[in-house]
N, C-alpha and C positions, 0 to 999 in steps of 0.2 A: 795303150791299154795298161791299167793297171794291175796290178798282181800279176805281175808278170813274172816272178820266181816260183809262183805256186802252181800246183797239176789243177784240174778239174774236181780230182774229190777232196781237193784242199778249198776250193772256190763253195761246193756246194756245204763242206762243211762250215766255213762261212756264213752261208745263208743260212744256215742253221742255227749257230749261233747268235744272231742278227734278230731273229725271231724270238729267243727265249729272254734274249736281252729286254725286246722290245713288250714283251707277256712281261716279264718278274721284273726288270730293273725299272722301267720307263714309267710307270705309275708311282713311284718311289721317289723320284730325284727330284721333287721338291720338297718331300718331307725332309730329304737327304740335307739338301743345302740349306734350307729354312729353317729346320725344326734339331738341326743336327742328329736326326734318329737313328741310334745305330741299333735298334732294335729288328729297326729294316733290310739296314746290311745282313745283320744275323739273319733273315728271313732269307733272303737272295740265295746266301750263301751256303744257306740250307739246300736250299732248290737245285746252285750249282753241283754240290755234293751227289744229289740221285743220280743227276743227268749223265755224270762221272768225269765232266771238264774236269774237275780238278786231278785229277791223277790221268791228265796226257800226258805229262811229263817222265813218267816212269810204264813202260812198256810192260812190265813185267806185271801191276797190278789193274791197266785199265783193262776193261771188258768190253768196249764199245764197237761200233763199225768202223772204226778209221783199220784198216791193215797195219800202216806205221804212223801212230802216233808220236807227236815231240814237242820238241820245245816250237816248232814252226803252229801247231795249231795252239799253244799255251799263249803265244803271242798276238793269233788271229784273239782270241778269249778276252787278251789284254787290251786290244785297238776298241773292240766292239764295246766294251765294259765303258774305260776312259772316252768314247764317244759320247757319250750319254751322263758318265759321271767319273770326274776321277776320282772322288773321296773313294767310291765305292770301288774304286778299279784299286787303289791304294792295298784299302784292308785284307783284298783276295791277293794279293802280287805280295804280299808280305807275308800270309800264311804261305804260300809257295815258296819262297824266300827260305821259311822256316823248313818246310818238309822236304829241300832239295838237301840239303848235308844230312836229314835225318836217314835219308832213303842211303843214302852213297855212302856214308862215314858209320852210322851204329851200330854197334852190336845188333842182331837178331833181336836180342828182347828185348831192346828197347824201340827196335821199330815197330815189332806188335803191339807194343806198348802206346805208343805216343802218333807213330806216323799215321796209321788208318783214321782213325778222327778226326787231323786235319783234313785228308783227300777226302770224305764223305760229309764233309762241312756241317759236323757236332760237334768241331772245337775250333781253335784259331792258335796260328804259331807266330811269334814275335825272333828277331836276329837284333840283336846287341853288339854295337861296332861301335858308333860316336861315346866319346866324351870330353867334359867341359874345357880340356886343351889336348882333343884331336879328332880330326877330322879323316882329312886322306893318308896323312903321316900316322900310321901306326907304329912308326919309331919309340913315340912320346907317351905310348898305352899306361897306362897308373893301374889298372884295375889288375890283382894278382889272384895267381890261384894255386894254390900248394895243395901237397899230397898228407894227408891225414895218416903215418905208418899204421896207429894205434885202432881207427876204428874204420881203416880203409875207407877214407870218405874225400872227395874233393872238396875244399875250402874257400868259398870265392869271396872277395872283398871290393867293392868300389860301385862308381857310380858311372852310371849311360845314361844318356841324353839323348832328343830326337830318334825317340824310340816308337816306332809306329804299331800301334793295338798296345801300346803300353799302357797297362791296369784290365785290359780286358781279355790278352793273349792265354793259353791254358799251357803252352811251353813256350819257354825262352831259349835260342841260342846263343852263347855267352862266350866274347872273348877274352882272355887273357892274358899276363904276362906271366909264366912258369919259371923259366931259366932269364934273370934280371943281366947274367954275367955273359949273353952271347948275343950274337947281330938281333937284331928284331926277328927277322926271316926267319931264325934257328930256334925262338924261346916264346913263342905264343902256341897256346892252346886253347881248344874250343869245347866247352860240356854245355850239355845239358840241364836247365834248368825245371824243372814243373812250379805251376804258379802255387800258391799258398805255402811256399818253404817258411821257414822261421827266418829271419831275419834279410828278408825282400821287403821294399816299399816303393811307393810312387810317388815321390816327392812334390812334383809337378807337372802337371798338363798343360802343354800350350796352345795358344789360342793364334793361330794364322791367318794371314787376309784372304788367303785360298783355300783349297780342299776341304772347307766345309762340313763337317759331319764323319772324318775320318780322327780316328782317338793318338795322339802323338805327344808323348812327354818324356818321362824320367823314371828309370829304373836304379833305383838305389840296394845293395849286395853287403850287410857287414857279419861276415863270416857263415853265412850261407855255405850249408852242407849239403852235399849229395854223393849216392852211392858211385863205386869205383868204375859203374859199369856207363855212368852218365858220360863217359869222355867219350869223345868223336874222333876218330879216326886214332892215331896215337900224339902221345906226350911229345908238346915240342914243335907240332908239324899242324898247328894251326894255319899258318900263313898261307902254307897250299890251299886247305879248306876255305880260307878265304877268299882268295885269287881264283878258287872254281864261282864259289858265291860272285863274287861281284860282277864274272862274264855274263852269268845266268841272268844277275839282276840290271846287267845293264841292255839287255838283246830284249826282257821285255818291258823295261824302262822305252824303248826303242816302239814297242807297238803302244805304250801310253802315249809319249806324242805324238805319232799320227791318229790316233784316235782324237785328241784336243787339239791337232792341225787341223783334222780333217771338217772335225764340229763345225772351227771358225769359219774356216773356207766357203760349207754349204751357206752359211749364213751373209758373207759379202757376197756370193756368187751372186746369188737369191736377189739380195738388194739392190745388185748393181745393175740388175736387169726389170728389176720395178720402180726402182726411186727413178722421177722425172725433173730434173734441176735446170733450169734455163732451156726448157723448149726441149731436152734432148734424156734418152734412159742416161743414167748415173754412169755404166761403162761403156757406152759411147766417147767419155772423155778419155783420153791418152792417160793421164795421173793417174787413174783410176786403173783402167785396163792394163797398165805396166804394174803395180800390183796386186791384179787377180793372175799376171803372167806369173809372175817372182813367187808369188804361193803355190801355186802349180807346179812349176818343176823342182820349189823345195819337197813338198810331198812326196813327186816322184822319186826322186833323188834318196830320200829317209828309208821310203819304200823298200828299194832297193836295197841299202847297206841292210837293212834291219831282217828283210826275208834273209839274203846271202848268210848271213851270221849266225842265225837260227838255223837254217839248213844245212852251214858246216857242223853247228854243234849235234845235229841229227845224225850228222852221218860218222861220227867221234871223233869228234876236234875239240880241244876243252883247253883250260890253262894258260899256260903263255903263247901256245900256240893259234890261241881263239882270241886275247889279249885288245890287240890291234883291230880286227874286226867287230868283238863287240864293243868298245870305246870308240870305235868310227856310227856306230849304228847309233848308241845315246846319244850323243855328239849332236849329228845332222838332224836325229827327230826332235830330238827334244829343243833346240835353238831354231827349228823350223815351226816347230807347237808356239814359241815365245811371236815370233816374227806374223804367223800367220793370227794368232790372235791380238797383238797389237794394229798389224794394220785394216784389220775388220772392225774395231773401236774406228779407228780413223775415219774407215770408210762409211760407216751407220752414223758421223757424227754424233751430235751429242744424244740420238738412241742409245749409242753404244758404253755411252758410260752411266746409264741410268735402271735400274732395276727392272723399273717398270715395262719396259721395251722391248725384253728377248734376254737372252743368258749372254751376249757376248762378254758383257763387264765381269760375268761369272767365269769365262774362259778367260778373260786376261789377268786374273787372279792366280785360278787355277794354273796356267803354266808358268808364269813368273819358279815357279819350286822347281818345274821340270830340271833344268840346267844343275840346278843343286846338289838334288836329291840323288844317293848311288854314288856319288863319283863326281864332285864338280866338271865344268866343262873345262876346267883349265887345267884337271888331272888325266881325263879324258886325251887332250890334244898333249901333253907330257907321255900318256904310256903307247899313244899313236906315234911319235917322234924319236922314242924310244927304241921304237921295232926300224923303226928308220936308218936309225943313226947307229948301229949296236959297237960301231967301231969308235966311240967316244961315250964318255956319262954325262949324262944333262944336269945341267945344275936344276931342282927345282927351288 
């Protein structure tokens, strides 16, 4: 059985979900992928916003029927979206992305300010982490941000890269280096950006083989001002904020690929039980049926880590303590989303690389980034080895 870490009104919220997907999203995801329209995500996202999915994440402002809402049904939201679309599961996981440090880390006014918007999906939030030399090492961050004595203003300077909703986002979350003379851990901080500052630009937009319709480029900062009150949590103590960020994004990173596992799978299942090849159905053959087995219990497998991780973070487990779990969750789905979408190409032969045929070639695109995106998978199984190992340092 699957879903096996979730209760009964997690299941039927599910099915709830599943439905509004398949009403607002599922008429979409070809304009999505085709047409790159993110006029339609805007629309979706609007829709999301009523229904109040987006602020499951914060107990304190949804209204809805779940009793305990979390991050365990922000994830079911996640699966069901990226089933169907990930571009579109992208631009929502990123506005979340943006509103979880706004909720936890801001000032009062500035979460009346900035954070209802997002959750009511009348605006989009952007997080600003990469640049052009760094990635997982935040050692190497260039982008700096000083204190303004004279007009009490923070001053941010530099440029981010693979920045998602970048040009369209209405807040940016923005890291940088404050104190240049202390460990990394000890000298990053995170403010608040709102889009339209003086001296922000978008230098470029990239163009991917995957995700289709979702907006990801370059956010360029030279000397970008904002008030004293834009800082997130305190000076200095970025890195925490980030280490919450990255568990959140990686748990529902976690229900992205099983939502683009899951896609794949229905799709070889399906065929291996209609296509007729030498007299016999398709998985009749051994090849064949050894991987519809190997997708299956990677699913399950994902399933698993990715519920467990969400439900410790439910119950207040966050930080380095959630660390381990949620880099084992991104880990196993999203290299299970790669594995099950490749060998569903394999399986539909050449249907499966051809447009015209069904979406698989569009899910072997789309998870190719999984592994990437958040957290390579090779920093992933580093902060998993980590928690392992605590009596030695790992060379990365």
């Amino acid at each position: 059985m699957r879903d096996f870490f979730l209760a009964e009104e997690d299941r039927s919220f599910r099915a709830e979900v599943r439905a509004f997907m398949s009403r607002e999203l599922a008429p979409k995801v070809d304009a999505i992928e085709r047409d790159q329209d993110f006029g339609a995500q805007l629309a979706i996202i609007g829709a999301l916003g009523e229904t109040g999915y987006l602020k499951l994440m914060f107990p304190d402002l949804y209204r809805g029927a779940l009793p305990k809402p979390g991050l365990t049904h922000a994830v079911i939201v996640s699966e069901e979206a990226a089933f169907l679309n990930y571009a579109f599961e992208t631009t929502v996981a990123t506005a979340l992305s943006c509103a979880y440090p706004i909720h936890r880390f801001a000032q009062e006014a500035l979460r009346e300010r900035y954070l209802m918007p997002i959750l009511e999906g009348q605006s989009l939030g952007s997080i600003c982490m990469t640049e052009p030399t760094v990635g997982s090492d935040s050692a190497g961050m260039e982008t700096r941000i000083r204190f303004d004595e004279g007009t009490s203003e923070w001053v941010v300077s530099g440029l981010k890269r693979y920045v998602s909703n970048a040009s369209k986002a209405d807040v940016y979350i923005v890291w940088g280096v404050t104190d240049p003379y202390v460990p990394p851990q000890k000298g990053l901080t995170a403010v608040l950006i709102p889009a339209g500052v003086k001296g922000m630009s978008f230098p470029r937009l990239y163009d991917f083989m995957g995700r289709r319709g979702s907006i990801v480029g370059e956010v360029a900062m030279d000397e970008v001002r904002v008030p004293e009150e834009n800082l997130l949590g305190e000076v200095n103590c970025g890195f925490n904020i980030m280490l919450c960020a990255f568990n959140f994004e990686r748990v529902i990173l976690g229900g992205s690929g099983l939502g683009v596992a899951r896609a794949a799978f229905e799709i070889a299942s399906q065929h291996a039980q209609a296509r007729v090849s030498f007299g016999q159905k398709l998985g009749q053959k051994q090849l064949i049926w050894d991987m519809i087995a190997q997708m299956s219990w990677k699913i399950d497998a994902a399933e698993l880590l990715t519920h467990r991780a969400a439900k410790m973070y439910d119950s207040g487990i966050d930080g380095k303590d959630l660390m381990r779990e949620a880099s084992q969750a991104k880990l196993v789905a999203t290299e299970t989303a790669v594995f099950c979408a490749d060998r569903t190409v394999q399986i539909l032969g050449g249907d499966g690389v051809t447009r015209q045929y069904g979406k698989a070639e569009q899910l072997y695109r789309d998870a190719r980034t999984l592994p990437i995106v958040g957290g390579t998978s090779e920093m992933c199984k580093y902060l998993i080895a980590a928690r392992e190992l605590p009596s030695i340092r790992l060379n990365l």
